[in-house]
C-alpha positions in Angstrom: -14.5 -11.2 25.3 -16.7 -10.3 28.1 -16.2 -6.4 28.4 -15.6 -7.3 32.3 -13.6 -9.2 32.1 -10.4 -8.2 34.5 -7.7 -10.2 32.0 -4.9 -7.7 30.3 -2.2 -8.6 27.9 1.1 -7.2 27.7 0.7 -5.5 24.1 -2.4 -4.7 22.7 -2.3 -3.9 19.1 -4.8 -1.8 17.6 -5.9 -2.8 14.1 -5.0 -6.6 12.8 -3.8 -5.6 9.6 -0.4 -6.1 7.8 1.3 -4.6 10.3 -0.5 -5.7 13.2 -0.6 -9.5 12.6 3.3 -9.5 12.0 3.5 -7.6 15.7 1.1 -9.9 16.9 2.8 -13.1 15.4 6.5 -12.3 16.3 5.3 -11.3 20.5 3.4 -14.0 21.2 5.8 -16.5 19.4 7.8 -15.3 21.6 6.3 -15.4 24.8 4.5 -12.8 25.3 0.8 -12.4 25.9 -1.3 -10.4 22.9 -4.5 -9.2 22.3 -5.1 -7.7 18.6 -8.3 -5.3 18.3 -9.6 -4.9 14.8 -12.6 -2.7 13.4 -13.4 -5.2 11.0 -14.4 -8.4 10.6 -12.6 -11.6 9.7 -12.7 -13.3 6.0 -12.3 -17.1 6.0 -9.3 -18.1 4.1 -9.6 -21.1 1.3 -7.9 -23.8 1.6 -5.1 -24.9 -1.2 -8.1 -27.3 -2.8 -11.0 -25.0 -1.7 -12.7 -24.7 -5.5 -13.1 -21.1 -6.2 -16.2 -19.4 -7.8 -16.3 -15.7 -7.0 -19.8 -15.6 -8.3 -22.7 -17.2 -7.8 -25.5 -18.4 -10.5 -27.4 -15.0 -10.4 -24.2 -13.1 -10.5 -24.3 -12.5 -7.1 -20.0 -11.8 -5.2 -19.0 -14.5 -3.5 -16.4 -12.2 -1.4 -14.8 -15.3 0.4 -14.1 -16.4 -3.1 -13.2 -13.3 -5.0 -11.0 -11.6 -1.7 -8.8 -15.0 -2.2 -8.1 -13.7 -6.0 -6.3 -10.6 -6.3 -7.4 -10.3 -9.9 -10.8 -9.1 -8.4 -8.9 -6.8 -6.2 -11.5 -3.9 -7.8 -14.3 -6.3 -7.4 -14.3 -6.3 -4.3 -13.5 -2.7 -3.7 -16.3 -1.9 -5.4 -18.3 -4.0 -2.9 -17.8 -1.7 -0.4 -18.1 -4.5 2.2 -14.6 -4.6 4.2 -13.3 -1.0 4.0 -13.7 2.1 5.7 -15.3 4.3 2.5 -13.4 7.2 3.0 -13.1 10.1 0.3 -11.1 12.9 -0.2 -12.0 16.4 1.7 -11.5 18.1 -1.3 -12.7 17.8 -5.4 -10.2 16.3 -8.0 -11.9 16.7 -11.7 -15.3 15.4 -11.1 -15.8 14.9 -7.6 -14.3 13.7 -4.3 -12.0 10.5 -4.5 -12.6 7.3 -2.9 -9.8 6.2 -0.4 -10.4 2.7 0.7 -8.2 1.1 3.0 -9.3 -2.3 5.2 -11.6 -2.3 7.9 -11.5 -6.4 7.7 -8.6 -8.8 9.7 -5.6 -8.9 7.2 -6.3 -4.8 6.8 -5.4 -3.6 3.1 -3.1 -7.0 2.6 -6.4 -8.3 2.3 -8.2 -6.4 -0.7 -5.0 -4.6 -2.6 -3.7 -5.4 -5.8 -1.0 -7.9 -4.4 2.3 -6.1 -5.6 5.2 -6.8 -3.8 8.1 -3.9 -4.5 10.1 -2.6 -2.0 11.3 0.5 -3.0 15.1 1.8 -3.6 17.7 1.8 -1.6 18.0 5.9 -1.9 14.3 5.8 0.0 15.6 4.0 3.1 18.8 5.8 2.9 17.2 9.3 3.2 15.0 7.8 6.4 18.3 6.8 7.8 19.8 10.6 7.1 16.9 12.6 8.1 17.1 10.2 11.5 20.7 9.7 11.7 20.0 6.0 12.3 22.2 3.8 10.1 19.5 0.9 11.0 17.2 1.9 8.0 19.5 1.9 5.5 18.6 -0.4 3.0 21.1 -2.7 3.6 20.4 -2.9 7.1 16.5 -3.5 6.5 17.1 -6.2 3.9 17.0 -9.1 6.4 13.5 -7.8 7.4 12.2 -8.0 3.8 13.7 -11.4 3.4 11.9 -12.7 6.6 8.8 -11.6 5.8 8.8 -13.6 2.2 9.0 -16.8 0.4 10.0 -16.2 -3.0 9.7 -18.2 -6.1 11.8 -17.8 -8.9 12.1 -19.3 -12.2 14.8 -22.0 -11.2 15.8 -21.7 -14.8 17.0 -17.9 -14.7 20.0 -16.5 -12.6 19.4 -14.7 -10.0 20.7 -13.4 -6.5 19.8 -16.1 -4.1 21.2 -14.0 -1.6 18.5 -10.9 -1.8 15.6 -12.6 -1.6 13.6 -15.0 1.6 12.8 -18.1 1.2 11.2 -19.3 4.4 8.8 -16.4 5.3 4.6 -16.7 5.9 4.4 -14.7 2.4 4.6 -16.7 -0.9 6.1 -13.8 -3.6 5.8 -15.2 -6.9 7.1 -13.6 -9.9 4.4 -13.3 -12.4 6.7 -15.0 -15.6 6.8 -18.1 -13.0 3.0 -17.9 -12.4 2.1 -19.8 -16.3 -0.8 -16.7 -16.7 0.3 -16.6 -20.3 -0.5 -12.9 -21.0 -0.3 -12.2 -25.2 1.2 -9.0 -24.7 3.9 -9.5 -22.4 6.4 -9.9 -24.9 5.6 -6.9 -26.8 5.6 -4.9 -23.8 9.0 -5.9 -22.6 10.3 -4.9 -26.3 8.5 -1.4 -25.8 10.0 -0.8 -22.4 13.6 -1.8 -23.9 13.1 0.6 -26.8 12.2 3.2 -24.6 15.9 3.0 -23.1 14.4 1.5 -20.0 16.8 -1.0 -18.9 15.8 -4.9 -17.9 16.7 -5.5 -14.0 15.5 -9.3 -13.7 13.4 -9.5 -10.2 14.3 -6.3 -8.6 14.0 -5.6 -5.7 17.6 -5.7 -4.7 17.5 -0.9 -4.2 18.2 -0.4 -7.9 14.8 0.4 -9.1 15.2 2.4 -12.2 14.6 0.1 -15.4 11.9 -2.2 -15.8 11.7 -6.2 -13.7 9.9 -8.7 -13.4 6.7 -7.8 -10.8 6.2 -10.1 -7.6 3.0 -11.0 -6.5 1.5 -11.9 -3.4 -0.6 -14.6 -4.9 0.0 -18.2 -4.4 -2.8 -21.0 -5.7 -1.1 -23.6 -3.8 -1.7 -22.0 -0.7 -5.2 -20.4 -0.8 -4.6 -17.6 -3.4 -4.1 -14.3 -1.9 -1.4 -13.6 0.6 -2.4 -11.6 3.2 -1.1 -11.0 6.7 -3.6 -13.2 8.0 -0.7 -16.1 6.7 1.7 -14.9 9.7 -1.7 -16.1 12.2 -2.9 -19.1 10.2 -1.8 -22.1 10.5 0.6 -20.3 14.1 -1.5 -21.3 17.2 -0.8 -20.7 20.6 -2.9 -20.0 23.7 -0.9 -16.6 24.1 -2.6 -14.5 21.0 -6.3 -13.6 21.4 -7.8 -11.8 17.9 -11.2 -10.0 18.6 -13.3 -8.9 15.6 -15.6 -5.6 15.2 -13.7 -3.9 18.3 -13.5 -0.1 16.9 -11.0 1.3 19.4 -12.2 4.8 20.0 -9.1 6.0 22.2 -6.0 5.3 24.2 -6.3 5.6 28.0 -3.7 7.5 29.9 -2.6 7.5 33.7 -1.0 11.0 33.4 1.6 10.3 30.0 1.8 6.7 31.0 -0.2 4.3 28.3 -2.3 1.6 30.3 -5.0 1.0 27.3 -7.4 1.2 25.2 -11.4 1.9 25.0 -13.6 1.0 21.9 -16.5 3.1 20.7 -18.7 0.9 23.0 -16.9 1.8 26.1 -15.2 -1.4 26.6 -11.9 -1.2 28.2 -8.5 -3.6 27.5 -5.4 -2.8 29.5 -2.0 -3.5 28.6 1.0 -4.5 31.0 3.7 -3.3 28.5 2.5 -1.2 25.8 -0.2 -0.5 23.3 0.7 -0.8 19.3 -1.2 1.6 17.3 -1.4 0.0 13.8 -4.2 1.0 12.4 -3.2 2.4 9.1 -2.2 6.2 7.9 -5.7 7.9 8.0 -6.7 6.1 11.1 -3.8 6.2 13.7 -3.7 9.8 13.6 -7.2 9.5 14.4 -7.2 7.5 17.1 -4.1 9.8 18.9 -5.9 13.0 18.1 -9.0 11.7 19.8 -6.9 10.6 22.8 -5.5 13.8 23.5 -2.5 13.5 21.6 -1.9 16.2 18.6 -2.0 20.1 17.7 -3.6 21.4 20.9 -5.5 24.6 19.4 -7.2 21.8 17.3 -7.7 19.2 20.3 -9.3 22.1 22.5 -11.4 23.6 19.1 -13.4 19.8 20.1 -13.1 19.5 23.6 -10.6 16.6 23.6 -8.7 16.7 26.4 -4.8 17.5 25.8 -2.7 15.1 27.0 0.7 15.8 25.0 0.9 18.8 22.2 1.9 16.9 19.4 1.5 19.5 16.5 2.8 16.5 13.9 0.6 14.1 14.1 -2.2 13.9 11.2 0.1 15.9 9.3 2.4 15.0 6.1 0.2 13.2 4.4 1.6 11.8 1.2 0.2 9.1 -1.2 1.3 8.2 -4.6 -0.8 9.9 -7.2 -2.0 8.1 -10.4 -3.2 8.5 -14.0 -4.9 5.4 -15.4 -4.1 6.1 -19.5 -5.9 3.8 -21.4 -5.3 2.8 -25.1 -8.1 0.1 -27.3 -6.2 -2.4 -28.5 -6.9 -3.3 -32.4 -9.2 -6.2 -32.7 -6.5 -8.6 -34.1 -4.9 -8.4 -30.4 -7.8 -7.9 -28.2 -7.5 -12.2 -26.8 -5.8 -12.4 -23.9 -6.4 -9.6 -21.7 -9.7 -9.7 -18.7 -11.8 -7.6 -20.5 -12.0 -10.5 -23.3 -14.0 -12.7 -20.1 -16.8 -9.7 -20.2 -18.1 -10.6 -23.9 -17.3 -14.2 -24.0 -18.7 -16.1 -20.9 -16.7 -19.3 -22.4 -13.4 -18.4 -21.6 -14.5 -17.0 -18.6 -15.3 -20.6 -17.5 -11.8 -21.9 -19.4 -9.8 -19.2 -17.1 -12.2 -20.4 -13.8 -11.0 -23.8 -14.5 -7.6 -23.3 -15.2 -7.4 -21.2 -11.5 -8.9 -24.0 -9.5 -6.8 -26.8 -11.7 -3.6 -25.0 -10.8 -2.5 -24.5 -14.1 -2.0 -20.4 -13.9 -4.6 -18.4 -16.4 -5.7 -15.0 -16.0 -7.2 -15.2 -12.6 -4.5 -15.7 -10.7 -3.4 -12.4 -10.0 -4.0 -8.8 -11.3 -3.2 -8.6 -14.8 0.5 -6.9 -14.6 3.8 -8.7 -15.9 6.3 -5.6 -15.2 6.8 -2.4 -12.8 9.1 0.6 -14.6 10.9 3.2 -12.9 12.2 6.3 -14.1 14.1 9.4 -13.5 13.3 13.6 -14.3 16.3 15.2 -12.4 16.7 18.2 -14.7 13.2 18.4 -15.0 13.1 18.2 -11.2 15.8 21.0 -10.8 13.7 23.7 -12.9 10.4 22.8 -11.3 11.7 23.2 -7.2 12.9 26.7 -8.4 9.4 27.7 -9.1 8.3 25.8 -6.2 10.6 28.2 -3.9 9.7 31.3 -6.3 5.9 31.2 -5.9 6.2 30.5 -1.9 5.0 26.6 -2.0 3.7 25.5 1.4 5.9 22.6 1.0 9.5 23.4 2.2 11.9 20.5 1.9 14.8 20.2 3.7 18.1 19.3 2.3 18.2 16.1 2.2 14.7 15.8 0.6 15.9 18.8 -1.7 19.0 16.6 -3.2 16.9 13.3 -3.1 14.4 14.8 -5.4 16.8 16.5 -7.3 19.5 13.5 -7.3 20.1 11.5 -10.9 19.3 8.3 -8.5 16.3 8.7 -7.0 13.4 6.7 -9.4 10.3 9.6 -9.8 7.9 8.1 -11.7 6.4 4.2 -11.7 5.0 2.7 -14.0 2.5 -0.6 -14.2 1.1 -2.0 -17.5 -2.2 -3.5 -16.9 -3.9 -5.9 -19.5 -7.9 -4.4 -18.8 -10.0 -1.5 -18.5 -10.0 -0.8 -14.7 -13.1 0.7 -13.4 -14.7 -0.2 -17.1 -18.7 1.6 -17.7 -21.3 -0.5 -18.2 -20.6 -0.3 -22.1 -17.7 -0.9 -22.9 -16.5 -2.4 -25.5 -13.1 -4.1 -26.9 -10.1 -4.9 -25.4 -7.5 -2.2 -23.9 -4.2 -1.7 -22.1 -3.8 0.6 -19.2 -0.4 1.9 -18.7 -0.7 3.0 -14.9 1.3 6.3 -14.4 2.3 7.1 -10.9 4.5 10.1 -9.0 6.6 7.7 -6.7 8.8 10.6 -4.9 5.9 13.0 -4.0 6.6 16.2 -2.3 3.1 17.5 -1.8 1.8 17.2 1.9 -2.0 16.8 2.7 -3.3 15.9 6.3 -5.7 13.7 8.6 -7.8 15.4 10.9 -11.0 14.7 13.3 -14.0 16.7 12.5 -15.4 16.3 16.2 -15.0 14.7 19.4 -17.5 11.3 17.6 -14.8 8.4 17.3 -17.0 7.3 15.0 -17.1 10.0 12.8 -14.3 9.8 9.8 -11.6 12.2 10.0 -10.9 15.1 6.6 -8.5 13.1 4.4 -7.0 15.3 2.5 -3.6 14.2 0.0 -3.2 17.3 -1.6 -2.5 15.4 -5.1 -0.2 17.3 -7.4 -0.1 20.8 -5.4 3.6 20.8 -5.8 5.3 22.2 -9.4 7.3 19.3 -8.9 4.9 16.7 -8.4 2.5 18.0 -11.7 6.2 18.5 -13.7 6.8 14.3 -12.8 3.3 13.6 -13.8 3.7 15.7 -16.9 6.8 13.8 -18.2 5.3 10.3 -17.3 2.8 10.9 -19.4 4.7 11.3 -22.0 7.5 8.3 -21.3 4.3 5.9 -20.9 3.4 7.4 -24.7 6.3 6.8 -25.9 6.4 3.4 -24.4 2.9 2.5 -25.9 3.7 3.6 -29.3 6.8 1.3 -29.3 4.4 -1.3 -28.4 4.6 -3.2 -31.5 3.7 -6.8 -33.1 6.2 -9.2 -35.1 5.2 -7.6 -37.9 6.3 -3.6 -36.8 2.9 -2.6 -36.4 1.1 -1.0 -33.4 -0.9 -3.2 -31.1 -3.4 -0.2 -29.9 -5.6 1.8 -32.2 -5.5 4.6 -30.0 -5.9 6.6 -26.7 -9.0 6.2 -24.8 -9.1 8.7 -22.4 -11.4 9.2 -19.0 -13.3 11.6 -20.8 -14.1 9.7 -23.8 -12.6 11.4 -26.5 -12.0 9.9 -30.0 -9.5 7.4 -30.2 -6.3 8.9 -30.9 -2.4 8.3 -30.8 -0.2 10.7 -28.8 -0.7 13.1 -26.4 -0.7 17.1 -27.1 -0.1 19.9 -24.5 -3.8 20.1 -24.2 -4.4 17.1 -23.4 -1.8 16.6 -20.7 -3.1 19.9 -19.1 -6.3 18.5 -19.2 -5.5 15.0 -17.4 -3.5 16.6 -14.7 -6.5 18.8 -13.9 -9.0 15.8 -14.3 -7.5 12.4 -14.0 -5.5 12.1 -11.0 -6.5 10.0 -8.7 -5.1 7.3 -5.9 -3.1 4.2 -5.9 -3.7 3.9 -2.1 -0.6 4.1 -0.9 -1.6 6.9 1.9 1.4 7.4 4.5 3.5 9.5 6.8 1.0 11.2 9.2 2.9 10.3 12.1 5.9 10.8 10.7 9.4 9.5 12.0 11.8 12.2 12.9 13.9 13.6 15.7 12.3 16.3 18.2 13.5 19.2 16.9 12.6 18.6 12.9 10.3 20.6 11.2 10.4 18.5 7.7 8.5 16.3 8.7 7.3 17.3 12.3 8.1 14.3 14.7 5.6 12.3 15.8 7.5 8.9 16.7 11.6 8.0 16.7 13.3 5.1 15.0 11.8 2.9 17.1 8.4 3.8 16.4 7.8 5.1 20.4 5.5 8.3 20.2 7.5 11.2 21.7 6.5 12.6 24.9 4.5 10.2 26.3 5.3 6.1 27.4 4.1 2.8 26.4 2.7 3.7 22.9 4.0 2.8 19.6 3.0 3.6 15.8 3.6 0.1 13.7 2.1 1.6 10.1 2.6 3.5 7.1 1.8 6.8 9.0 5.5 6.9 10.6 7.7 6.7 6.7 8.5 10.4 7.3 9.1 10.4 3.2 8.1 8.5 0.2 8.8 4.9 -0.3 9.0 4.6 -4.1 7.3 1.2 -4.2 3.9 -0.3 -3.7 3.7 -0.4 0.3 2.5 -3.4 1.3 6.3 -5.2 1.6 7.9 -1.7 3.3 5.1 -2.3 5.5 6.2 -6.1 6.5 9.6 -4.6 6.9 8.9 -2.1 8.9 6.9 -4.5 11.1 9.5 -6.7 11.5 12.3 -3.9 12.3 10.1 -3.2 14.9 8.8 -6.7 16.6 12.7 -6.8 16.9 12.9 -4.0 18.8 10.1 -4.5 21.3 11.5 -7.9 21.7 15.4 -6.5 22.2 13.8 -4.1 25.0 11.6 -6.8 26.8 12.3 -10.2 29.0 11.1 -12.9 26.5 10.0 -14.7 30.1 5.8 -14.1 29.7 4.0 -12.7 31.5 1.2 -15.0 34.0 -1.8 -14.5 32.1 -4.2 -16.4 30.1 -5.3 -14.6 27.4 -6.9 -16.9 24.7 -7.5 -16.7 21.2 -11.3 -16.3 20.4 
């Protein structure tokens, strides 16, 4: 688009990622004219009989290639090509942690690890309660989540039809219908049922705690990944325009009233009807703090402009924190699992063939077959006494105080994965990674701009594990996914790890002493990327969280501007949150649409 051009649309929606192409699907499907702005750049999507080779004859990424295979999700991250390299402010063990989120069309539905949860029905129900808006209930969001997703079941299993979609532009496939064969997967689910976890079919229905079968958002008969580009592609209509590498720097204000946006270039887009802000947790707060919307002692400390005093937004940043443990399988057990494809270049070949043949293999998603829940209340209940006792910056209200504390509410997550992730150069053997994960965090970090340079990256900083509760959930994960490892046993009784392989490279061993769990809470937490809740959703008038935008996502204080991401879950989703995110989207496209004439508007926006 010419940068002079005098055409507007009635939304403009800033960042084209999983939020943003549902927005921008459901409005202009609708009537309505819409312009999507996004940082990055667009990856062409294969085609159902594209062949796929994610490497080239000198070794070389083929990112097309390997962004349409999830099970190169950290290939690709590692590539640093299509997002945002962000890092922590502050040090965690041995230095300051990468945060990637998309910069690319699709945004982080494009390069995550494909897991589709949704979290329990005690998360929505406390969104609902802190809001005192019935509409976030669980039960109430369901039909969002269902019309987001096509799911595929094993049509020989019961299951509730009822619970899941199945006409939505995102293929969900259960992993035990996906023919990826892993050796292990039967030993794990007899380790998980030992360990008194109990078996809960597909999930996904807000009963999280036990153990289900995972959904993926990986589908070879439709190109591979499934990313939000699938609500765009194959959709055409002369009302939705998509422009690539447009950094929106700020939103542009006639007194409070929203009338649109200006990139880092100076280019200007107007909007008729309002701007949507979607441009993920650590950027939307950003992008308001730089348009004059924020804390205004920290606005004026850069010489931004205050156009509403918005002391919320940037802050209650929460993420789900993570300790990768790692255990070396014994040699007898060591087929099976992708770090077998680094030493033997054959099967790499046999599992390249089988993807591009359709016939399942180990490349056709990330190498997980279940996700685990599990509760601490009592351990919860002694830890948020000391967190009052030593004056924790974290207050919680009540009804976060009796979620945490509740015998319902599923703390910990945890995710089996059949590889070394992040392996060194030499490595050696086979392993199993049981990811551990604090699902119901209670420590608060921010976002914040360091100048007045849109360009410049804001301070990121999660605050991992600063909360006695959070290190006490951590703690006892640690030991459950132990326990679950050690019942990790063959037909014939015996072990299927030789030991614990730890980040710091100790001797193998089995089980975990107090030492050592000291030691991996101070050095091995890192981040799932699940960064959320900076522009939190809350009534004016809250202090836990601060408000930043209401239950129908509409910043407070000012008109025409709404938050569609991550940032506005005022609380922690217990789930991966890339299908809260579709929800949420959804919930909201509904909304817009409820409040506006579905009669367009006379423009001509195109599609570029």
């Amino acid at each position: 688009m010419d940068g002079s051009s005098p055409l507007a649309s009635d939304f403009i929606i800033v960042g084209g990622g999983t939020a943003g192409l549902v927005l921008a699907r459901r409005l202009s499907e609708a009537g309505h004219s819409v312009h999507v702005l996004e940082a990055g750049r667009k990856i062409k999507s294969l085609g159902a009989e594209d062949p796929v080779i994610p490497f080239d004859t000198s070794g070389k990424l083929d990112l097309k290639a390997a962004v349409s295979m999830p099970a190169l999700a950290v290939t690709v991250l590692k590539s640093g090509e299509i997002d945002w390299r962000d890092f922590s402010a502050a040090e965690y063990g041995n230095g300051k942690i990468f945060m990637p989120a998309g910069k690319v069309l699709g945004g982080s539905s494009t390069l995550n690890l494909a897991l589709w949860t949704r979290g329990d029905a005690t998360d929505y129900d406390l969104i609902a309660d802190i809001n005192n808006d019935p509409s976030w209930k669980f039960e109430s969001l369901k039909k969002h989540f269902k019309r987001s997703e096509t799911f595929h079941p094993d049509p020989s299993k019961p299951f509730d039809r009822e619970n899941y979609g199945n006409d939505g532009p995102i293929h969900v496939v259960p992993v035990d219908t996906s023919k990826r064969g892993y050796a292990m997967s039967e030993y794990a689910r007899g380790a998980y049922e030992a360990a008194g976890f109990k078996y809960n079919g597909y999930g996904n229905d807000g009963n999280s705690l036990g153990f289900n079968e995972l959904g993926q958002t990986t589908y070879p008969m439709d190109g591979g990944r499934q990313s939000s580009m699938k609500y765009i592609k194959p959709f055409d209509t002369d009302n939705l325009r998509v422009s690539e590498l447009q950094t929106v720097a700020s939103i542009m204000f006639e007194e409070k009233k929203v009338i649109g946006v200006k990139t880092v270039e100076g280019v200007t887009y107007k909007a008729r009807k309002e701007v949507l802000l979607c441009a993920g947790a650590l950027r939307s707060p950003a992008i308001l703090q730089h348009s004059g919307i924020g804390d205004e002692s920290h606005l004026k400390k850069h010489g931004i402009p205050v156009v509403h005093h918005l002391p919320g937004v940037g802050q209650n940043l929460w993420d789900h924190p993570v300790v990768f443990l790692k255990w070396r399988l014994h040699d007898k057990h060591a087929k099976g699992t992708l770090d077998e494809l680094r030493s033997n270049p054959k099967k790499m070949v046999e599992e390249l063939t089988k993807y591009n043949q359709k016939q399942g293999g180990l490349f056709e998603g990330p190498p997980f077959d279940f996700s685990a829940w599990k509760n601490y209340a009592p351990a919860c209940q002694k830890a948020i006494v000391l967190d009052d006792k030593n004056g924790d910056e974290t207050t919680l209200s009540r009804p976060i105080r009796n979620y945490i504390t509740s015998n319902r509410t599923p703390h910990a997550q945890f995710l089996m994965a059949y590889v070394y992730p992040f392996p060194p150069d030499n490595l050696t053997g086979s392993y199993i990674t049981l990811l551990t994960i604090v699902s119901t965090p209670t420590s608060r970090g921010h976002v914040k701009i360091i100048s007045n340079d849109p360009s410049a990256s804001p301070e990121c900083d999660p605050k991992w594990l600063s909360t006695e509760v959070d290190r006490t959930i951590m703690k006892e994960a640690m030991k459950t996914s132990n326990e679950v490892i050690l019942k990790m046993v063959d037909e014939e009784g015996i072990p299927v790890v030789a030991g614990e392989a730890d980040a710091g490279g100790d001797p193998l061993a089995l089980g975990f002493d107090e030492e050592g769990l000291a030691r991996k809470l101070g050095t091995c937490v890192t981040t799932i990327y699940h960064y959320a809740g900076t522009c939190a959703m809350a009534p004016l008038g809250s202090t836990g969280p601060l408000p930043v935008v209401d239950t129908d996502c509409r910043v407070h204080g000012v008109q025409g501007l709404r938050i569609v991401d991550a940032s506005v879950f005022p609380v922690p989703i217990s789930a991966n949150t890339q299908a809260p995110v579709y929800a949420l989207a959804e919930k909201i496209a509904e909304a817009i649409l409820t409040e506006y004439s579905l009669i367009p508007s006379q423009s001509n926006v195109i599609r570029e």
